[in-house]
KEKE-3310 file (N, C-alpha, C; in steps of 0.2 Angstrom, whole numbers, plus 5000, padded with zeros to 4 digits):
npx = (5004:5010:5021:5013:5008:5018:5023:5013:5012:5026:5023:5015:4999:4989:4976:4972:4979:4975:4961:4966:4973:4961:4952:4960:4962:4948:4944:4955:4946:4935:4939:4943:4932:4924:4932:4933:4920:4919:4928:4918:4909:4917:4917:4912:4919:4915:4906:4889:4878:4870:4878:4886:4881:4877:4891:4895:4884:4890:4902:4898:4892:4902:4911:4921:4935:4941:4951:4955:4947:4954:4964:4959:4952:4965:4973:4962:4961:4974:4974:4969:4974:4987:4981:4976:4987:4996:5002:5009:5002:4990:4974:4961:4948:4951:4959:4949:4942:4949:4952:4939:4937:4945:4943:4930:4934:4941:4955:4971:4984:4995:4992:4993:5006:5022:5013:5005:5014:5019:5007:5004:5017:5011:4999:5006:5014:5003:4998:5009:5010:5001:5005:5003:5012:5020:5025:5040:5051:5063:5082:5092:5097:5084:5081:5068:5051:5054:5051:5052:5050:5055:5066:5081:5092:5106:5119:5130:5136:5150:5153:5163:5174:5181:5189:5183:5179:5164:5153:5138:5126:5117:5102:5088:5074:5068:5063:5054:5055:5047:5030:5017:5012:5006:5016:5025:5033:5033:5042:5059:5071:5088:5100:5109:5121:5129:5135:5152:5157:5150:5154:5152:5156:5153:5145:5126:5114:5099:5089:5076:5065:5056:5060:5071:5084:5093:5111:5120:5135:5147:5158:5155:5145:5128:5120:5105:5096:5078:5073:5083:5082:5081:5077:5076:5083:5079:5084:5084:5090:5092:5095:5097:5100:5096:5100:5099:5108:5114:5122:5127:5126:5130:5125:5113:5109:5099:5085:5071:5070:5060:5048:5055:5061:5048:5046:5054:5053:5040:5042:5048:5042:5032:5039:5042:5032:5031:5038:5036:5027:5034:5044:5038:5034:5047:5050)
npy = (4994:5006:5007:5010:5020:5030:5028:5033:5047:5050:5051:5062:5061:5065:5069:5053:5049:5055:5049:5037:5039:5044:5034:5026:5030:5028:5015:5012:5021:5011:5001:5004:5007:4994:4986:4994:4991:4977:4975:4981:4972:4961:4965:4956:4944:4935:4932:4935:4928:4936:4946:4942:4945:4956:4961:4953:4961:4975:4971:4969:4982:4992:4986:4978:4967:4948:4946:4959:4960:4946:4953:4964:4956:4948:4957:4962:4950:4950:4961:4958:4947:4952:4961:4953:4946:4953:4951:4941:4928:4916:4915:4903:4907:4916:4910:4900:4911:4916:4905:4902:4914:4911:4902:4907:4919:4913:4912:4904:4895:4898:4910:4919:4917:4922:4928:4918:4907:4913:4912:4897:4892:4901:4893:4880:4884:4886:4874:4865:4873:4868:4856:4849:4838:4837:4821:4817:4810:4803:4807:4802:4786:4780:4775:4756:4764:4777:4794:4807:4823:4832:4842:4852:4864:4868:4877:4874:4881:4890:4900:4911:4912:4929:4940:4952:4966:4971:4961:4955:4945:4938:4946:4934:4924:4910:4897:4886:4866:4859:4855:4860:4874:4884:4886:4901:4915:4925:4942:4950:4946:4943:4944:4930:4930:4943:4943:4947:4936:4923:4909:4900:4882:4872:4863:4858:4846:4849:4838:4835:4823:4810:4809:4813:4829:4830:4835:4834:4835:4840:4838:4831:4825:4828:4826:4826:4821:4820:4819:4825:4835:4853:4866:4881:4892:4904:4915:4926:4923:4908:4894:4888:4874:4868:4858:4847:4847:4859:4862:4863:4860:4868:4883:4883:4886:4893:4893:4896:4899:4901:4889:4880:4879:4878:4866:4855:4862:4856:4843:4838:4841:4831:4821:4816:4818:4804:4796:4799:4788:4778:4782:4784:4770:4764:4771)
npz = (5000:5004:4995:4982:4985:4987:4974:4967:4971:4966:4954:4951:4954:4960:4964:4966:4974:4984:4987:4991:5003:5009:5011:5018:5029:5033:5035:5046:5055:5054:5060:5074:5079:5078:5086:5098:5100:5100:5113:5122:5122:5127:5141:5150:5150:5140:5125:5120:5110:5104:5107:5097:5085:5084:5080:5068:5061:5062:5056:5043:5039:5040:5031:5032:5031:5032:5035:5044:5053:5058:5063:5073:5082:5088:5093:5104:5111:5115:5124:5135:5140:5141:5153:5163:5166:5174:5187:5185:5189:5185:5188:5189:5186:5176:5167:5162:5157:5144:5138:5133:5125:5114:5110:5105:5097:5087:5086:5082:5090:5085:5079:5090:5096:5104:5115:5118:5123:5136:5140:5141:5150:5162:5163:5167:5177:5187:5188:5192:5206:5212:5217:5206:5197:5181:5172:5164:5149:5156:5155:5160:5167:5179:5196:5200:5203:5203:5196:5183:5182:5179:5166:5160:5155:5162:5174:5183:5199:5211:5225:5227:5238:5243:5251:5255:5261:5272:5264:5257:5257:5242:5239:5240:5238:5252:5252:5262:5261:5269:5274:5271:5262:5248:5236:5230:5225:5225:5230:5232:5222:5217:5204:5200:5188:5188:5197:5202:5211:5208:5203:5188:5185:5178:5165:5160:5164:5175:5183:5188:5200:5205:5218:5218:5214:5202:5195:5179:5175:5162:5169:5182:5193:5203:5217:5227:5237:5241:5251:5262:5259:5261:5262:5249:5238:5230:5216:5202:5193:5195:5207:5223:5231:5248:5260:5276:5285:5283:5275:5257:5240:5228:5217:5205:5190:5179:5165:5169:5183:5192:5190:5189:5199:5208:5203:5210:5223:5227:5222:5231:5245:5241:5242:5254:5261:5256:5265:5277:5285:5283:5293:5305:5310:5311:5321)
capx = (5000:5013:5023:5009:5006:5024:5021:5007:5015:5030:5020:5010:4993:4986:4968:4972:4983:4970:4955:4968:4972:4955:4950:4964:4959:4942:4947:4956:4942:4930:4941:4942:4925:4924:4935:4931:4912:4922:4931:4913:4906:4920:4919:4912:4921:4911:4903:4884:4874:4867:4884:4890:4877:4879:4897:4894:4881:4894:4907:4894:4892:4909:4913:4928:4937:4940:4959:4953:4942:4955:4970:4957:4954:4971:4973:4959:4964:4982:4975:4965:4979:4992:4979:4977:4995:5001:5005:5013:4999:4985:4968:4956:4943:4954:4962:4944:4939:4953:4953:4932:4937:4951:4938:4926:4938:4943:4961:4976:4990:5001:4992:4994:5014:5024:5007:5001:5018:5019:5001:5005:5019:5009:4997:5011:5015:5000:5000:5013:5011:4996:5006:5001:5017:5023:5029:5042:5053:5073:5090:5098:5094:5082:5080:5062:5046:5055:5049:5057:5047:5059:5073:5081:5097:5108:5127:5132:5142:5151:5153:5170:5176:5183:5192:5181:5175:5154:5152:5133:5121:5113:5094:5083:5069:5070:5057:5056:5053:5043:5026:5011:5011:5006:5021:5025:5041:5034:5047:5064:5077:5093:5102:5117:5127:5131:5139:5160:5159:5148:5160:5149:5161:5149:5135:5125:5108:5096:5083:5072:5063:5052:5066:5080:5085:5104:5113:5124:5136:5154:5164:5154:5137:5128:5112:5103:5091:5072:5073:5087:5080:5076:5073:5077:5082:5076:5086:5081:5091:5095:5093:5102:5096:5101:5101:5094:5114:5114:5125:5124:5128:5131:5121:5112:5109:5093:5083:5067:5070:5053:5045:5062:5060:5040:5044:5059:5049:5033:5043:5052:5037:5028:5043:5041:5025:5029:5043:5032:5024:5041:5049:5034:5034:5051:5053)
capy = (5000:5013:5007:5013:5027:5032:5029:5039:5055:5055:5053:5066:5059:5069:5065:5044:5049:5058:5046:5032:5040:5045:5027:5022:5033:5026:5008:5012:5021:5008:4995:5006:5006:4989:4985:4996:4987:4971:4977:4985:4964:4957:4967:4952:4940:4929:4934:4929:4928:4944:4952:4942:4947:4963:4962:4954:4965:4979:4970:4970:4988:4996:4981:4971:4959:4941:4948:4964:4958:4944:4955:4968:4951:4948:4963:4964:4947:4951:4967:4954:4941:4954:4964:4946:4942:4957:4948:4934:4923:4917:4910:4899:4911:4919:4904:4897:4914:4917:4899:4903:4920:4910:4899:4911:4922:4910:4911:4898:4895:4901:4918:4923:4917:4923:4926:4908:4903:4914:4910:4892:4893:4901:4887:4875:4883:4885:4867:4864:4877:4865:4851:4842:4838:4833:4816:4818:4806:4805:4806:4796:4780:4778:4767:4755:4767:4784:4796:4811:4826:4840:4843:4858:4864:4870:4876:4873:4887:4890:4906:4912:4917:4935:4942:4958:4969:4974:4957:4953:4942:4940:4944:4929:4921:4905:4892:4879:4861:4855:4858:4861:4878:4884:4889:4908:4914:4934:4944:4953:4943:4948:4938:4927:4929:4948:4944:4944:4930:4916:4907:4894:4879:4866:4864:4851:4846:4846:4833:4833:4816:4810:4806:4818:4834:4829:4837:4829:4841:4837:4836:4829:4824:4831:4820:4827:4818:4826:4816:4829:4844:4855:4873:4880:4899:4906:4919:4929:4918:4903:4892:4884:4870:4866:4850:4846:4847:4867:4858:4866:4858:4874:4887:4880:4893:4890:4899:4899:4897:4900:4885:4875:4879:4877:4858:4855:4861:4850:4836:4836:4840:4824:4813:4818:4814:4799:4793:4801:4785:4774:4785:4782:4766:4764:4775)
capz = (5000:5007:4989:4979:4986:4985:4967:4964:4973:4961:4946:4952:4953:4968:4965:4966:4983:4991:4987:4995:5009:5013:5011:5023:5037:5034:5037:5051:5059:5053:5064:5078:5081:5077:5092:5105:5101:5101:5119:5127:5122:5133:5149:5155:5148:5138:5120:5119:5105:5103:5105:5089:5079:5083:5078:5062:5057:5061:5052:5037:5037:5039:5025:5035:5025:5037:5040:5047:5059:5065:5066:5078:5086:5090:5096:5109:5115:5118:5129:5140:5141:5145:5158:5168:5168:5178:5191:5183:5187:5182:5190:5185:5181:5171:5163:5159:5151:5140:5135:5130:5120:5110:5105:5101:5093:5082:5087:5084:5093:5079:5080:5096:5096:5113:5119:5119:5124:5140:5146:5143:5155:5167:5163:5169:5184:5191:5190:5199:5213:5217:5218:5200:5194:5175:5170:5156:5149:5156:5151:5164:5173:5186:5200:5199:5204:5203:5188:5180:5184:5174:5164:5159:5152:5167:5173:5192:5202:5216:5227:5228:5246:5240:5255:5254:5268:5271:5257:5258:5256:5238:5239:5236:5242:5254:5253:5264:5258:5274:5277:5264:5259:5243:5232:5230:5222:5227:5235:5228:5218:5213:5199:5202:5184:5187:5202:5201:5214:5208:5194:5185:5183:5173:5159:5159:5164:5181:5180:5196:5199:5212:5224:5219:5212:5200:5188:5177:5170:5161:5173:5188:5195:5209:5217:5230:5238:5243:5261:5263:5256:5268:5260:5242:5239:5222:5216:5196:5185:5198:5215:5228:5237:5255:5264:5279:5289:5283:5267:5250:5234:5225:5215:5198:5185:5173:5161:5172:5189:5195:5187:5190:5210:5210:5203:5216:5229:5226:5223:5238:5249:5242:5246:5261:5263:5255:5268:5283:5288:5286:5300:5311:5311:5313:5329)
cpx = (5004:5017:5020:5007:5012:5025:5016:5009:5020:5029:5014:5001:4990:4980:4968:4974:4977:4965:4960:4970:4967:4953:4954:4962:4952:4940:4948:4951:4938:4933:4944:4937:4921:4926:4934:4923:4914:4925:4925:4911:4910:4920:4916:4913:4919:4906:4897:4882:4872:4873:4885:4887:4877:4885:4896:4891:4886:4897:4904:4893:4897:4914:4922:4930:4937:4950:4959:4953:4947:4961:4965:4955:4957:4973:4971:4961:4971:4982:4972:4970:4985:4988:4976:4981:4999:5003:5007:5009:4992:4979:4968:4951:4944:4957:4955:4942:4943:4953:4943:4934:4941:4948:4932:4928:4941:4952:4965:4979:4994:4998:4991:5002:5019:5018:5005:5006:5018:5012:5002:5012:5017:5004:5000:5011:5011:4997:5002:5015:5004:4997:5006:5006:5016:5025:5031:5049:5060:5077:5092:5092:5090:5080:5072:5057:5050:5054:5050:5050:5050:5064:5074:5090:5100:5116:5127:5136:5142:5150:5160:5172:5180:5184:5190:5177:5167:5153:5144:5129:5119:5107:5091:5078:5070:5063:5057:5052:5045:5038:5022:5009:5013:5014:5021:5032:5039:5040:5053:5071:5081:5094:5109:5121:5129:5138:5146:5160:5158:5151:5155:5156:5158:5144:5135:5116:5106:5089:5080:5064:5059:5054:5071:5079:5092:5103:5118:5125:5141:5157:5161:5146:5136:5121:5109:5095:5085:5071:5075:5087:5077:5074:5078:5077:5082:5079:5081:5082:5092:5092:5097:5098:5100:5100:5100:5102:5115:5120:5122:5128:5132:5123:5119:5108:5105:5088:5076:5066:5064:5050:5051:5060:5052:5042:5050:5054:5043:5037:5046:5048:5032:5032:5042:5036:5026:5033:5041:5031:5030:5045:5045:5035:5039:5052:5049)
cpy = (5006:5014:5011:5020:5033:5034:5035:5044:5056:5054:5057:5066:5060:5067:5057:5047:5050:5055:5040:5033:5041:5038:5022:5027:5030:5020:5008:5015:5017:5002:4998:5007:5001:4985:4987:4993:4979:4971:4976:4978:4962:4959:4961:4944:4932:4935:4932:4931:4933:4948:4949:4942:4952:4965:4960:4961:4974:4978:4971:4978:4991:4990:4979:4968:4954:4945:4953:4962:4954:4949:4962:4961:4950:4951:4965:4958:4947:4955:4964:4951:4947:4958:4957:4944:4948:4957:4942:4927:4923:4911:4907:4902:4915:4916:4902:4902:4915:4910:4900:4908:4916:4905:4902:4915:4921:4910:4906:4900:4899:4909:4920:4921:4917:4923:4921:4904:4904:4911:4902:4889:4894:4896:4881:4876:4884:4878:4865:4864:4873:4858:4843:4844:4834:4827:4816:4815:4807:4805:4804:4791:4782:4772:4765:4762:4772:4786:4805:4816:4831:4839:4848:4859:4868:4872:4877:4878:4888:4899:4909:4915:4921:4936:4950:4961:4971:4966:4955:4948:4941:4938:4938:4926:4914:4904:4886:4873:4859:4859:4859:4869:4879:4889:4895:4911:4924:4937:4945:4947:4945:4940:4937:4927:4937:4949:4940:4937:4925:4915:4900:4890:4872:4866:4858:4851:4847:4844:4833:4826:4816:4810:4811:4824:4833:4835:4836:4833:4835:4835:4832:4830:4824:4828:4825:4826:4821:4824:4819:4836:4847:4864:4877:4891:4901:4913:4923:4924:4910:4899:4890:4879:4869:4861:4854:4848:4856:4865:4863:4864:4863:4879:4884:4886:4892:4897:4903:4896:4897:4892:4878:4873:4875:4868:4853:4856:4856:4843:4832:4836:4832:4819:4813:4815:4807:4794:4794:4796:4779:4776:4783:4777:4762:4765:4771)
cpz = (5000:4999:4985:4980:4985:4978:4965:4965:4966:4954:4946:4950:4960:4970:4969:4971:4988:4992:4993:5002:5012:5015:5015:5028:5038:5036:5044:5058:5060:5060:5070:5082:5080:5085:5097:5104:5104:5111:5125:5127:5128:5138:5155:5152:5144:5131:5119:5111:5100:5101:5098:5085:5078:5079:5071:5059:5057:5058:5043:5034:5037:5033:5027:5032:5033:5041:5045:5054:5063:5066:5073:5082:5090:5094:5103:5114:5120:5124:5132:5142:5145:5153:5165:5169:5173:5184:5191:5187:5185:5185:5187:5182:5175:5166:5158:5154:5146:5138:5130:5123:5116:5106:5099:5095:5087:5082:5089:5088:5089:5081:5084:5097:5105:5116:5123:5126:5132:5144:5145:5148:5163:5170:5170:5178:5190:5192:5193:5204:5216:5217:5210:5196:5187:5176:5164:5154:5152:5154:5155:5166:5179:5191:5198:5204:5206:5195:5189:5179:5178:5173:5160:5160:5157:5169:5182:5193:5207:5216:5230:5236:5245:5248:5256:5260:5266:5265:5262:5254:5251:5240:5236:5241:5246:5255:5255:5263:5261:5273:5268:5260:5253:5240:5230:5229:5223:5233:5230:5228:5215:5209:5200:5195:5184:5193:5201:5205:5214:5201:5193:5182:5179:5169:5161:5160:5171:5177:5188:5194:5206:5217:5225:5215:5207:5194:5186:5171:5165:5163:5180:5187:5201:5211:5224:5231:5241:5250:5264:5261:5261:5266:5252:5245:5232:5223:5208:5191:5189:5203:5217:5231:5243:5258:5271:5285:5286:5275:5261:5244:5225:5222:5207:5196:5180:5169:5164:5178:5192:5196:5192:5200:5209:5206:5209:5220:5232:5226:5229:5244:5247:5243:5250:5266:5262:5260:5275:5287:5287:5291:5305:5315:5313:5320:5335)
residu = (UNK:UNK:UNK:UNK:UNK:UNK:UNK:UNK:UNK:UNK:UNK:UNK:UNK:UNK:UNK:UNK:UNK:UNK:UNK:UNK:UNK:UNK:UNK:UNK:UNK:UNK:UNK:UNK:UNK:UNK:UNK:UNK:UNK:UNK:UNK:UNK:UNK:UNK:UNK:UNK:UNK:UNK:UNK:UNK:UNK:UNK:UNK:UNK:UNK:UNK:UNK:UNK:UNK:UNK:UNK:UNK:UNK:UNK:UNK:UNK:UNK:UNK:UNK:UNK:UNK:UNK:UNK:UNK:UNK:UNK:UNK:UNK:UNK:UNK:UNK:UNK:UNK:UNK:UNK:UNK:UNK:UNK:UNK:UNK:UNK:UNK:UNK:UNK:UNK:UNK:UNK:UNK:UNK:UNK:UNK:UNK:UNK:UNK:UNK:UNK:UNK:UNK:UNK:UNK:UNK:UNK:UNK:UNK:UNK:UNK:UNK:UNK:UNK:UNK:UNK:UNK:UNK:UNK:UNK:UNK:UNK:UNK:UNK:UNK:UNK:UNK:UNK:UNK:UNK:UNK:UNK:UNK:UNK:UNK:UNK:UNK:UNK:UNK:UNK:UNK:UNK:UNK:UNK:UNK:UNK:UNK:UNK:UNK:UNK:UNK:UNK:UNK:UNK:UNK:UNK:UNK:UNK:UNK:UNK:UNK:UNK:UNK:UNK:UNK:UNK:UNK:UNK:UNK:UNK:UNK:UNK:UNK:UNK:UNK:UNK:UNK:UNK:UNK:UNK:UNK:UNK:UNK:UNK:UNK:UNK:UNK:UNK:UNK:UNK:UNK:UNK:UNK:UNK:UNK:UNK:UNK:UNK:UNK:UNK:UNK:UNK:UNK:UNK:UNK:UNK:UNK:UNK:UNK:UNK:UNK:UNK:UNK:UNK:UNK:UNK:UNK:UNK:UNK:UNK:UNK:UNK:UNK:UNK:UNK:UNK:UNK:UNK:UNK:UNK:UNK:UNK:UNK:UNK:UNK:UNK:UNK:UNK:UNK:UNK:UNK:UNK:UNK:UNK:UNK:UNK:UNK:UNK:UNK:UNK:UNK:UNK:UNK:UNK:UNK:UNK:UNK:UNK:UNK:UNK:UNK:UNK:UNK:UNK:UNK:UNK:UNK:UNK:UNK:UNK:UNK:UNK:UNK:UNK:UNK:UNK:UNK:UNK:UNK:UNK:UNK:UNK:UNK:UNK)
# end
């Protein structure tokens, strides 16, 4: 369009220019008045019957094409999906409605993109923060009745003992394994690769399982068992875990620690659970 119009100017067709630009401001108003009718429909999250005959019957009269309509679509969806994620979760009532509009709306996967990708994330881990763990296949060996929960592309790091005065603490959240409270990664995280101190000394993988936490880099493998897991501290980019003896295996560095903790965590509270009544019994 913007081509031809370029064309027109420098062969001095003023007339054709100005009927196309008219006819392009009239478009876009026609789909801005389309939208905001499409918007005033969903304030209550759900399109009936009426609304979409209305909407047609508008789409008929302001003369829409099918691409029009879904790129304003697109659009109003994204401005719901991004106004329920701003607190980087996502209910169920807001799950179920965005999953109804994306039906009505006629909208793929493919057409909403990052979109899709981030709220199925959030999906996931509102899953997980209620305990209903993935089962997905492993890359290492495991003992009979243990099952591979996560895996995820990771680098192991230590923390250098720098000989430096005032040296603090990096901020991060601590969440302790024991006990049934729901998973919550709110609160101020700093990131562990900017710090001169934490030196990543391995690639490799962490696999958390129903039993353990490992990761099996190049040069070594680290297991940590969830019987011994006693509290997890979530940083920006990473976590630590800590053993039940105040122990700590080092710092693991992943792409979405949130997610990564919240299946550690869960995992390690239902071993937990699961090993409860053999202690009993024993003592």
């Amino acid at each position: 369009m913007w081509v031809t119009l370029l064309l027109l100017l420098a062969t001095g067709s003023a007339a054709v220019l100005l009927v196309l630009l008219v006819s392009m401001i009239r478009r876009r108003r026609a789909r801005l008045i389309y939208q905001r009718r499409l918007e005033a429909a969903l304030t209550d999250g759900i399109l009936t019957d009426d609304e979409i005959a209305e909407l047609d019957s508008l789409r008929a009269e302001k003369d829409l094409s099918s691409a029009e309509v879904r790129m304003v679509a697109r659009a109003t969806y994204r401005g719901l999906l991004r106004q329920a994620l701003k607190d980087a979760r996502l209910s169920d009532d807001n799950d179920r409605t965005l999953s109804e509009l994306q039906q009505q709306l006629g909208l793929s996967e493919r057409e909403l993109g990052s979109d899709y990708e981030q709220l199925s994330r959030l999906r996931m881990l509102g899953r997980v923060e209620k305990g209903d763990l993935p089962v997905v296949d492993s890359p290492i060996p495991l003992v009979p009745h243990e099952y591979c929960h996560w895996v995820v592309q990771a680098s192991i790091a230590d923390r250098l003992d720098l000989p430096r005065p005032g040296r603090r603490e990096l901020r991060g959240i601590t969440i302790r394994v024991k006990g049934d409270r729901r998973f919550s990664a709110q609160g101020e995280r700093e990131a562990l690769r900017p710090s001169e101190d934490i030196l990543p000394n391995d690639l490799g993988i962490l696999v958390v399982t129903s039993r353990r936490t490992i990761f099996q880099g190049v040069k070594r493998t680290v297991s940590i068992p969830h019987a011994r897991l006693d509290r997890l501290v979530l940083y920006a980019d990473g976590l630590r875990p800590d053993e039940l003896n105040g122990g700590s295996r080092g710092y693991f560095l992943v792409d979405d620690a949130e997610l990564t903790a919240a299946v550690i965590v869960n995992a390690g509270r239902r071993r937990k659970r699961e090993i409860r009544p053999v202690k009993n019994r024993s003592a």
